[in-house]
N, C-alpha and C positions, 0 to 999 in steps of 0.2 A: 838632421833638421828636415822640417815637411813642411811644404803649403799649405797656409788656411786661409780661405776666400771668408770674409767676414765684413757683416750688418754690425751698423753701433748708429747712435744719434749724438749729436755735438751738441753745446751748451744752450743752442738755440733751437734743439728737438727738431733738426736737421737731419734726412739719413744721410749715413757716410756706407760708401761700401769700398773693397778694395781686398789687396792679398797681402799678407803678412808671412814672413818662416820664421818657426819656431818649434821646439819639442812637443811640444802641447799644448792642447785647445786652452790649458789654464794659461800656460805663458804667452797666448795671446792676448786673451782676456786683461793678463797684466798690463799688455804693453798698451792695449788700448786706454784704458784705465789711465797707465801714466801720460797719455795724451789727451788728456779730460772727455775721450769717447767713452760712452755707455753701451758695452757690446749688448746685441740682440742676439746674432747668434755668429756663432765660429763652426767652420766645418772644413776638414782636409780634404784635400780636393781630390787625392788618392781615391778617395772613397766612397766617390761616384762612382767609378769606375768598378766597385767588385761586383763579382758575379758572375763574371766569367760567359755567360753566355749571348747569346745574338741579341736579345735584345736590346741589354746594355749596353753596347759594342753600338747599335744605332741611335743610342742617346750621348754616345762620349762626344766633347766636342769637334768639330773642324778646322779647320784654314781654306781661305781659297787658294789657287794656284799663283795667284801675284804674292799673298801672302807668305806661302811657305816657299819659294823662289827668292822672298827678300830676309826673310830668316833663314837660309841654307847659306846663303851668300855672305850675312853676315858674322854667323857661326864659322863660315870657311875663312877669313880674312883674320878671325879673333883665335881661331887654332892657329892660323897658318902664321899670327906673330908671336905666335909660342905658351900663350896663353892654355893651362889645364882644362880640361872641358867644364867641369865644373865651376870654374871662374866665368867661364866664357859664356856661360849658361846663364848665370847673376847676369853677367851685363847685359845678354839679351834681355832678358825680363826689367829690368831697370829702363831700359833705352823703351822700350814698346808703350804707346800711349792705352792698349784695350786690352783689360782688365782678364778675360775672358784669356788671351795668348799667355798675358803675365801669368795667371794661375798656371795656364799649364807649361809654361816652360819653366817655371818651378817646380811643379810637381816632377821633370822629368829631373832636375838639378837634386830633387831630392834621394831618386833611385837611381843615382850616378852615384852621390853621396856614401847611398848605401852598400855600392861593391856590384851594379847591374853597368855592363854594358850599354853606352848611348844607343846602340840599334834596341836591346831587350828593354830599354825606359821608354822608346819613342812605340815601341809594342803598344803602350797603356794606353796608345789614342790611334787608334787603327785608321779612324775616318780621317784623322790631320796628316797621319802618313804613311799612306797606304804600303802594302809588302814591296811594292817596288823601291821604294824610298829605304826601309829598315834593312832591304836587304843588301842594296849598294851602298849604304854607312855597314853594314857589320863586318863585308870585305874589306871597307878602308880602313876600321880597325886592326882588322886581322891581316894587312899589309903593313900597317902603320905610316900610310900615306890618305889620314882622312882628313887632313887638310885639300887636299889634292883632287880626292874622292867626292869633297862634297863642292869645288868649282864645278866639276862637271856636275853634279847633280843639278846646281842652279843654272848652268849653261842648258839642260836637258829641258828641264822645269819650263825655264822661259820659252825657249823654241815652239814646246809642246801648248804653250798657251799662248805665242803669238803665231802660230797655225790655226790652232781652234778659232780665234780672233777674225783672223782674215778670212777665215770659209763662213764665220757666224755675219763677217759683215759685208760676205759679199752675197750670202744668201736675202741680207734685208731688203736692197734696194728691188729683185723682184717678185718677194712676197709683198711690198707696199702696192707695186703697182698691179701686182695681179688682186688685190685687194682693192682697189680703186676699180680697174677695169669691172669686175665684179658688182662693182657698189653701184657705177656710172650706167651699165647694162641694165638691172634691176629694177632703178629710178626711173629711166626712159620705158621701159615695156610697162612699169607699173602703175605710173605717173602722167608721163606726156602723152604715150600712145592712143591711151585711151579716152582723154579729153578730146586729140583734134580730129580722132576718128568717130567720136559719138557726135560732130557735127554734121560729117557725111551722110553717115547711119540716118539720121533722123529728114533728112533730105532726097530718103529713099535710093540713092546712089550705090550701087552696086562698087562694093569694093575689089580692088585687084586682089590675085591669088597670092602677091607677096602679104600685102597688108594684110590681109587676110589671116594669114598665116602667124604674124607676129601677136594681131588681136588673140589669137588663140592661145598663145603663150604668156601675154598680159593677163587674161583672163585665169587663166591655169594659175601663175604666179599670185594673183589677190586671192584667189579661194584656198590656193592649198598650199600656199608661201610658210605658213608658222609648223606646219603640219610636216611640210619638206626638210625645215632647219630641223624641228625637232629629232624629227628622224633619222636624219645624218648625225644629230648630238648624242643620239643614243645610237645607232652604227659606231660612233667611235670611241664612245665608252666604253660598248661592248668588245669591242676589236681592242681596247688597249688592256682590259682586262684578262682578255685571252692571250694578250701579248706576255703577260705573268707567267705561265708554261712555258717549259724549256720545248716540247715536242712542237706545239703551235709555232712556237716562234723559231723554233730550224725550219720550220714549213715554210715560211713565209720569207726566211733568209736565204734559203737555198730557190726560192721563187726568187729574188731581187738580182738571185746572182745569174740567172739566167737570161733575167730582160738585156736585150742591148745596151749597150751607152753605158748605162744606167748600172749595170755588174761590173762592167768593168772599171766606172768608178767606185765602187765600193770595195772590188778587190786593190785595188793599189790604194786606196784610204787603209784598209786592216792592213796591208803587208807594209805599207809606210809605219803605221804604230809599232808593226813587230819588229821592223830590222829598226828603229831608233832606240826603241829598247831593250835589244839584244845590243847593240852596239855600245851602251853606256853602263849595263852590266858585266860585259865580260871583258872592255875595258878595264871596270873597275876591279877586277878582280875574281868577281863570281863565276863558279865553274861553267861551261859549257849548257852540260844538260839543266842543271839548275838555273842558269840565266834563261832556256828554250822553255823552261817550265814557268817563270815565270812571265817572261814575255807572252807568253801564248795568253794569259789570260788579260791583256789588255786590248785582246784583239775582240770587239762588238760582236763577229758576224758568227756566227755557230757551228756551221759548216768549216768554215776556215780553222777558227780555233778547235774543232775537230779534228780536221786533216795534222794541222798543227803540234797535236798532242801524239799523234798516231807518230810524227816526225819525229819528237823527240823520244821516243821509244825506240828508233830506229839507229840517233846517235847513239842512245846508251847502250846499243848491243853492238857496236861497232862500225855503225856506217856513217859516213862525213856530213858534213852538213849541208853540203849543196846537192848531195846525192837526195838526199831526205827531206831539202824542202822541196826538189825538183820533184818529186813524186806525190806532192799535195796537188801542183796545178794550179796553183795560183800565181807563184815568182813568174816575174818576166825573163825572157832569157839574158838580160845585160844583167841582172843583181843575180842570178845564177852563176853566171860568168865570173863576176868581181867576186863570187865568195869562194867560187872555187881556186882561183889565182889567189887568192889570200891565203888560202889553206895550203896549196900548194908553195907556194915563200914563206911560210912562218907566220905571216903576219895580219892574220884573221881575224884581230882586232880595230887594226887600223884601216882595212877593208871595208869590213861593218860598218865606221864610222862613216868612210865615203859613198858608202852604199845606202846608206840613211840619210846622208844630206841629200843626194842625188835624187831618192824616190820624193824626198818634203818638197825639192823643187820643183818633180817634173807631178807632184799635184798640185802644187801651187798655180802649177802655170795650168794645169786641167781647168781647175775651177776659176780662173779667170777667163779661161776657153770658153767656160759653160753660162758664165754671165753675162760675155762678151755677143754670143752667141740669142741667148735668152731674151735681153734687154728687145733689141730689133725685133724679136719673133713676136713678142708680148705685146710690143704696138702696133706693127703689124695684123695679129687680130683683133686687138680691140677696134683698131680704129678699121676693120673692116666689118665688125659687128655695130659700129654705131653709121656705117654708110649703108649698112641693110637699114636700120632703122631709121633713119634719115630719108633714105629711097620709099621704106615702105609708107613714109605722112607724107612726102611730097605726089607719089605716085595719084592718088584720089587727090588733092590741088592741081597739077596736069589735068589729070582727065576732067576736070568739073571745066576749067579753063579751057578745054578743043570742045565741047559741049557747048559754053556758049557764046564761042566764037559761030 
């Protein structure tokens, strides 16, 4: 049996849409038929997907991360009470209110059906579950602990989107206010300044060299304020399109990694993704180098997942893993330490795992370092950019006031 996403209109020339399985686009059309629907049109959902190449690979549908976290988890509970995959499949697709997941978690139920592997069905939608995901279900088949295989996968899943979450929300609170400070700056130089200094002005009064100074910057800002935004709009349009190159963009990654502060948060963000995703692959089963190969490319920075790949070329010809990420230059020496003591006891998997909660934490607490940090810095200058502009209107009211005294 196959998925077909199918249009029809009800007695009252209503659409109806939805998924139905069946052998054939006709035995849908029947079924519709016997439900007083007027099919429009039937199409299997397989069948978006041919073609094989990148394009269509970036038209197949997705999931987000909450979503395929809560379909991992409930796949893993509907195996894990014994349930065949292919049953377990139906029920997902029955229990899910959007239309959109129902087709395709049929469609995979149909090339289950057919004699494919749940990892080689979950292939058919690359973007809903990326290699990482196909590749730690194809181990838990081939252990036949994928009941097992896929708790952790949704334990993984979650973690990695309540990390994202917490650094997404704690970057908000000082982009608003650097947004604000911005706006509040802007308004003052472009706005106020220039009103209660063109009463001086016109009273012949010689202005202070502060005022003075900010007049300059008001003035700058209203003649060439749209001209400046524009500019920068196309600076980053052009810089993000340049960011499309792999060469450009090692240039500018291997520049970030050298800034203070600033690299060495970015190196323990990429090394935190890799060892949590080595950690849950080769838990799961996936061989060593095959888990470092795939880890490596979940790692953003270029440089890293460079050195990265150079490392796992380095296991597969026989050297350990802590020897080999220690010679990329990124690992800290405590997850050097804990992988080599793992390796050395046997237990290199349960290692990984401690050395991945360990690094999630100790960026959790960076980036709360960095906003804690940030917050105070951010008021700090504005409100000493709005005491220069405050200084520079009062400054000519003083002097007009010892004048004529």
């Amino acid at each position: 049996m196959a998925a077909f996403v199918y249009q029809a209109l009800d007695t009252k020339g209503r659409q109806k849409k939805g998924v139905l399985e069946g052998d054939s686009a006709r035995q849908i059309r029947q079924q519709l038929r016997e439900k007083g629907l007027m099919p429009i049109s039937v199409e299997q959902t397989a069948e978006k997907q041919k073609g094989g190449n990148a394009f269509s690979a970036l038209l197949s549908p997705s999931l987000s991360v909450s979503e395929r976290a809560l379909l991992t988890r409930q796949l893993a509970t509907l195996i894990g009470a014994g349930l065949p995959i292919d049953e377990s499949l139906k029920a997902l697709a029955d229990q899910t209110s959007s239309q959109k997941t129902k087709a395709m978690v049929l469609a995979i139920r149909a090339k289950v059906l057919e004699g494919y592997t749940l990892a080689n069905a979950l292939a058919e939608y690359p973007r809903a579950f990326p290699l990482l995901f196909r590749s730690t279900v194809s181990a838990g088949e081939h252990s036949g602990h994928l009941d097992t295989v896929l708790e952790r996968l949704a334990d993984y899943t979650e973690r990695s989107h309540e990390s994202a979450q917490k650094i997404r929300l704690a970057a908000i609170y000082p982009a608003v206010l650097s947004f604000v400070a911005i706006a509040v700056v802007t308004g003052l130089l472009t706005y106020v300044v220039p009103d209660i200094v063109e009463v001086f002005v016109k009273n012949g009064q010689a202005l202070p060299g502060l005022t003075q100074f900010m007049l300059d910057i008001s003035h700058f800002l209203t003649a060439y304020g749209l001209l400046l935004g524009l500019a920068l709009f196309i600076a980053g349009v052009l810089f993000s399109l340049a960011m499309r190159g792999d060469a450009f963009r090692a240039r500018v990654h291997s520049t970030v990694l050298r800034i203070p502060f600033i690299g060495g948060f970015m190196r323990e963000t990429n090394t935190a993704r890799f060892g949590s995703t080595l950690a849950i692959l080769t838990s799961s089963g996936v061989p060593l180098v095959e888990a470092m190969r795939i880890a490596s490319h979940v790692v953003l920075n270029i440089p890293i997942q460079q050195a990265l790949t150079q490392a796992t070329v380095k296991v597969s010809e026989g050297s350990s893993l802590s020897k080999a990420l220690q010679g990329t230059g990124h690992f800290t020496p405590i997850m050097l330490h804990m992988i080599a003591s793992g390796e050395s006891s046997g237990e290199l998997d349960s290692m990984l795992a401690r050395t991945a909660e360990q690094q999630e934490k100790s960026l959790e607490n960076t980036v709360s370092g960095l906003v804690s940090i940030f917050e105070p810095l951010m008021l700090l200058i504005m409100g000493g950019v709005v005491a220069l502009i405050v200084a520079a209107i009062m400054l000519p009211i003083l002097e007009l006031q010892r004048m004529v005294q």
